[in-house]
C-alpha positions as CSV (number, residue, x, y, z in Angstrom):
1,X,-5.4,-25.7,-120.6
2,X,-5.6,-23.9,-116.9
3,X,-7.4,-21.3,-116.4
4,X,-7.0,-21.4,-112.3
5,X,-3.8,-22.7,-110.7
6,X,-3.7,-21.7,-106.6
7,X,0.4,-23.5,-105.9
8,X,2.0,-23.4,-102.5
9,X,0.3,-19.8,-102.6
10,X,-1.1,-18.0,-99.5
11,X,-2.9,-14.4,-98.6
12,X,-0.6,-12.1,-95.9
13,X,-3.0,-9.6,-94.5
14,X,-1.7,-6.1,-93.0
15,X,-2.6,-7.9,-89.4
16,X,0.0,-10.4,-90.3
17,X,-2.3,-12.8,-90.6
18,X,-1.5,-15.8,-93.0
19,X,-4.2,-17.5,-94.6
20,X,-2.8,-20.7,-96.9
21,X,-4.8,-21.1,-99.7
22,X,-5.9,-25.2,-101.4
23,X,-3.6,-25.8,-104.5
24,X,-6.1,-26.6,-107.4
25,X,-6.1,-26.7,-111.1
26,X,-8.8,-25.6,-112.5
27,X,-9.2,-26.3,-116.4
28,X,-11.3,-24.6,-119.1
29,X,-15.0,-25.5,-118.9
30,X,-14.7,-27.4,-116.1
31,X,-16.7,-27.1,-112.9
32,X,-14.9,-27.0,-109.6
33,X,-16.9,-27.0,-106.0
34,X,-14.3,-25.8,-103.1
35,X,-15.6,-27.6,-99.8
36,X,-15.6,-26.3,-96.3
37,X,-17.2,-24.5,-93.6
38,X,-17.4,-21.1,-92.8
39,X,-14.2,-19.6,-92.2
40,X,-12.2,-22.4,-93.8
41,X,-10.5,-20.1,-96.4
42,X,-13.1,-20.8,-99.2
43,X,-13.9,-16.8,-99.8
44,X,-10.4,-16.1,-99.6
45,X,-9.0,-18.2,-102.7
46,X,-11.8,-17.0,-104.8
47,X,-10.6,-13.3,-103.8
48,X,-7.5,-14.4,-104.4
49,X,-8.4,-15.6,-107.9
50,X,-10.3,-12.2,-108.8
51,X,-7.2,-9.9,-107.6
52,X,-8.9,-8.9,-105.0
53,X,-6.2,-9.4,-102.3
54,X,-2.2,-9.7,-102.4
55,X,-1.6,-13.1,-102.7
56,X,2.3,-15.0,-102.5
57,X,3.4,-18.1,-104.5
58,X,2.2,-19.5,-107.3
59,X,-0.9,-18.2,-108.4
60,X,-2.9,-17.5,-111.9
61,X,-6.0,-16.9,-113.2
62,X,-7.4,-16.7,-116.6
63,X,-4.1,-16.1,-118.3
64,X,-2.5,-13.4,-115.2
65,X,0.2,-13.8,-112.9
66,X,-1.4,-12.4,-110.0
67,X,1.6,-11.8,-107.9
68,X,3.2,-9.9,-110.0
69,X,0.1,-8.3,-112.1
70,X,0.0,-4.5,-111.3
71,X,-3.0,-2.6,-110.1
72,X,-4.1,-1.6,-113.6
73,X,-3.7,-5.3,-114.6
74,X,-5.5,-6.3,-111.7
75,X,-8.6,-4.2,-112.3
76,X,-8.8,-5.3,-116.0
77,X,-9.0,-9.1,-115.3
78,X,-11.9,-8.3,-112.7
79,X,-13.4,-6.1,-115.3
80,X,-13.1,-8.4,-118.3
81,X,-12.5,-12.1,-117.4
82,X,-13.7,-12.6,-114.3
83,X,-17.3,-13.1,-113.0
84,X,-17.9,-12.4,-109.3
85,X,-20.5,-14.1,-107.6
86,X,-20.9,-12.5,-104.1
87,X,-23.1,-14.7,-101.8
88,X,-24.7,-11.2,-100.6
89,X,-24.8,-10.1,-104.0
90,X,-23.7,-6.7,-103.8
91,X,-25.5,-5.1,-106.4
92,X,-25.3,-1.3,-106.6
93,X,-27.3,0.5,-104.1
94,X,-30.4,2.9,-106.2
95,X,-29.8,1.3,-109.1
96,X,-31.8,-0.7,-111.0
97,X,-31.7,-4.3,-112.0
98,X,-30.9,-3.5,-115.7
99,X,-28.5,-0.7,-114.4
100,X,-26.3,-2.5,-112.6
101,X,-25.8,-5.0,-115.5
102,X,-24.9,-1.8,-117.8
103,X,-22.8,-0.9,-114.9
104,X,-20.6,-4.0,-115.2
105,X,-20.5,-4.2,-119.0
106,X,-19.1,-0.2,-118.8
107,X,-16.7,-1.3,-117.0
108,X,-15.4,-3.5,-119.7
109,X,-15.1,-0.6,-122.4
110,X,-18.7,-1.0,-123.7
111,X,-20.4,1.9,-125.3
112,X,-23.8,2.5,-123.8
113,X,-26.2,1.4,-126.3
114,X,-24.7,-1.6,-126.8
115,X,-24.6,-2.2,-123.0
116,X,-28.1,-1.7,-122.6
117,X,-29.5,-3.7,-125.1
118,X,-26.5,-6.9,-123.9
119,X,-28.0,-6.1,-120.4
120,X,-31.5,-6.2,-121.7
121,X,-30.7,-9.7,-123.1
122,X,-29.0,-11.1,-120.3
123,X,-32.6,-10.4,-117.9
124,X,-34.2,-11.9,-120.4
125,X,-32.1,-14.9,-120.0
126,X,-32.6,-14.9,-116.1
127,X,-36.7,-14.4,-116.7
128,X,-36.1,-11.2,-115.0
129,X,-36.7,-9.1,-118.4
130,X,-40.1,-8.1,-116.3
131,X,-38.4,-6.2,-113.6
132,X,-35.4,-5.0,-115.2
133,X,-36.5,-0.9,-114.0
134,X,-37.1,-2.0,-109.8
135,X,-33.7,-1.8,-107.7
136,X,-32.4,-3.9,-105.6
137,X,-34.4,-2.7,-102.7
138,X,-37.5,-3.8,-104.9
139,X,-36.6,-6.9,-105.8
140,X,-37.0,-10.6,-103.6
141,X,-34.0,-12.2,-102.4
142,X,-34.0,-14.8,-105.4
143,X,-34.5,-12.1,-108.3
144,X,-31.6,-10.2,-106.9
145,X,-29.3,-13.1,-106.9
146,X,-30.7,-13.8,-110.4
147,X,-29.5,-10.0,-111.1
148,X,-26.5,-10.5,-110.0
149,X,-25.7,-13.9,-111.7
150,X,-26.4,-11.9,-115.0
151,X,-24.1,-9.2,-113.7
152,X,-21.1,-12.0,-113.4
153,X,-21.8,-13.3,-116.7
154,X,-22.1,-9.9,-118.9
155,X,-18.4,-9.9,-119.7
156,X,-18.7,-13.4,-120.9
157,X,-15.7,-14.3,-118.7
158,X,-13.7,-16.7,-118.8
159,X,-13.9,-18.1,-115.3
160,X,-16.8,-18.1,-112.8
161,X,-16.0,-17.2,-108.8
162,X,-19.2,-17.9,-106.7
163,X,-18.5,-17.6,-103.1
164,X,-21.6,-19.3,-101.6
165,X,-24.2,-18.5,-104.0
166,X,-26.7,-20.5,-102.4
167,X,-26.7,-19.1,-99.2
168,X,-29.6,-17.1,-98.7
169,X,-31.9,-19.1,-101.0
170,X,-34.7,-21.6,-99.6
171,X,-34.1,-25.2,-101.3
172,X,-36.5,-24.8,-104.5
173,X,-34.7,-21.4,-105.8
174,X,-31.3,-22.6,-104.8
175,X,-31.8,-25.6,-106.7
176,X,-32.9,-23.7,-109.7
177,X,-30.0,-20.9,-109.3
178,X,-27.6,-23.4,-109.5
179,X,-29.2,-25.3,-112.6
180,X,-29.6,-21.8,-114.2
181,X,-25.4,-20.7,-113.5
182,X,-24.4,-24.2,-114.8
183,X,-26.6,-23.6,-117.7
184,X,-25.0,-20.5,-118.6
185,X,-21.5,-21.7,-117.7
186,X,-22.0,-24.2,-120.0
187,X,-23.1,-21.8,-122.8
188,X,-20.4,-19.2,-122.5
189,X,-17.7,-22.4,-122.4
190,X,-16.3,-21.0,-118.9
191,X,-14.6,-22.8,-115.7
192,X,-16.9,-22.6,-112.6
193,X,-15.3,-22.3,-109.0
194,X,-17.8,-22.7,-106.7
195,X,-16.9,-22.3,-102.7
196,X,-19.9,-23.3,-100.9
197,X,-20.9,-25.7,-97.9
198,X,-24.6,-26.2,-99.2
199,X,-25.1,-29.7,-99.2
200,X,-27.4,-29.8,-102.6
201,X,-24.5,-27.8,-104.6
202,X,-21.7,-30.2,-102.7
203,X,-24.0,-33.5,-104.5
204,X,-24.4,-31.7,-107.8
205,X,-20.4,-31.3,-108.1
206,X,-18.3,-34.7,-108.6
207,X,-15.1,-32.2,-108.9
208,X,-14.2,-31.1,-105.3
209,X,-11.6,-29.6,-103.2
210,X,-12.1,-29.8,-99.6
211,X,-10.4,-27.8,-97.1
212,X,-9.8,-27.6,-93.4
213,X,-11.7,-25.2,-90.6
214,X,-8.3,-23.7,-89.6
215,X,-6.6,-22.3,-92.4
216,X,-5.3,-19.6,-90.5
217,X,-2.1,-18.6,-88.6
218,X,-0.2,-15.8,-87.6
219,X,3.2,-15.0,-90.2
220,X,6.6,-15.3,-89.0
């Protein structure tokens, strides 16, 4: 069963730009490593995925037509199948590390005290249980991707989007971030999409999809 399928599909942005996005066929479970360089398109499919921009042709994700999904729709999937990944993390600014996993299971309908003590679980998980009251501002660059990696997983999606999440980690803790994110992948029985150019992740993922440096031209 699919739980990713990018056909014939592309992104239009209000510029006019066109940006065509790699078919793939992403099944259940199954890891997925989206190959290119920087500005290749890689962050765009995996926005594309989460209903983050409009996209055209075929195109479905965890069960969601996503060019025809409404809004509401839209911010359901990101809220209850979908784990984001974002290679600068974006965790919420003030908040702490526990916080902003609380933050993410709100937004999937779960009461507070059940929140807290999921989030309290899931730090565990990342060895983070220790600083789950410093923010963001407090924390090193690996502990806050760690954060955010539990973030992504609190929903227990059904599909993993991690846009380069390697990026700003020296070779020892991106090694052990991506051990730790298949680990949990494997756990929750979820696909992984990985877009990334980091050498280490491109050898630790047989399954790839690798896409040109000039995915981009102007609309008709």
């Amino acid at each position: 069963m699919s739980v990713a399928v990018l056909q014939a599909s592309s992104v239009i942005y209000p510029d006019g730009t066109r940006v065509a996005l790699p078919n793939l066929r992403l099944g259940a479970g199954t890891e997925l490593a989206l190959v290119g360089p920087s500005g290749s398109g890689k962050s765009t499919a995996l926005h594309a995925l989460a209903g983050l921009v409009t996209v055209r042709g075929e195109a479905n994700c965890a069960g969601l037509n996503l060019t025809s999904a409404t809004l509401a729709q839209l911010e359901t999937h990101r809220a209850q199948s979908v784990g984001l990944l974002f290679q600068d993390f974006h965790l919420l600014e003030g908040y702490t590390a526990l916080e902003n996993i609380i933050a993410a299971l709100g937004l999937s309908g779960m009461g507070i005290g059940a929140a807290t003590l999921e989030a309290k679980g899931l730090l565990d998980r990342v060895g983070l249980a220790h600083r789950a009251h410093q923010t963001g501002a407090q924390l090193s660059t690996g502990e806050r991707q760690r954060v955010a990696l539990a973030r992504a997983l609190a929903v227990k999606p059904k599909i993993i989007l991690a846009d380069e999440p390697t990026a700003h980690l020296d070779a020892a803790r991106a090694a052990d971030a991506l051990r730790l994110l298949r680990e949990l992948r494997a756990e929750l029985g979820a696909a992984l999409l990985i877009a990334t150019h980091d050498p280490m992740v491109i050898a630790a993922l047989p399954q790839q999809i690798t896409i040109s440096s000039s995915l981009d031209e102007v609309a008709a």
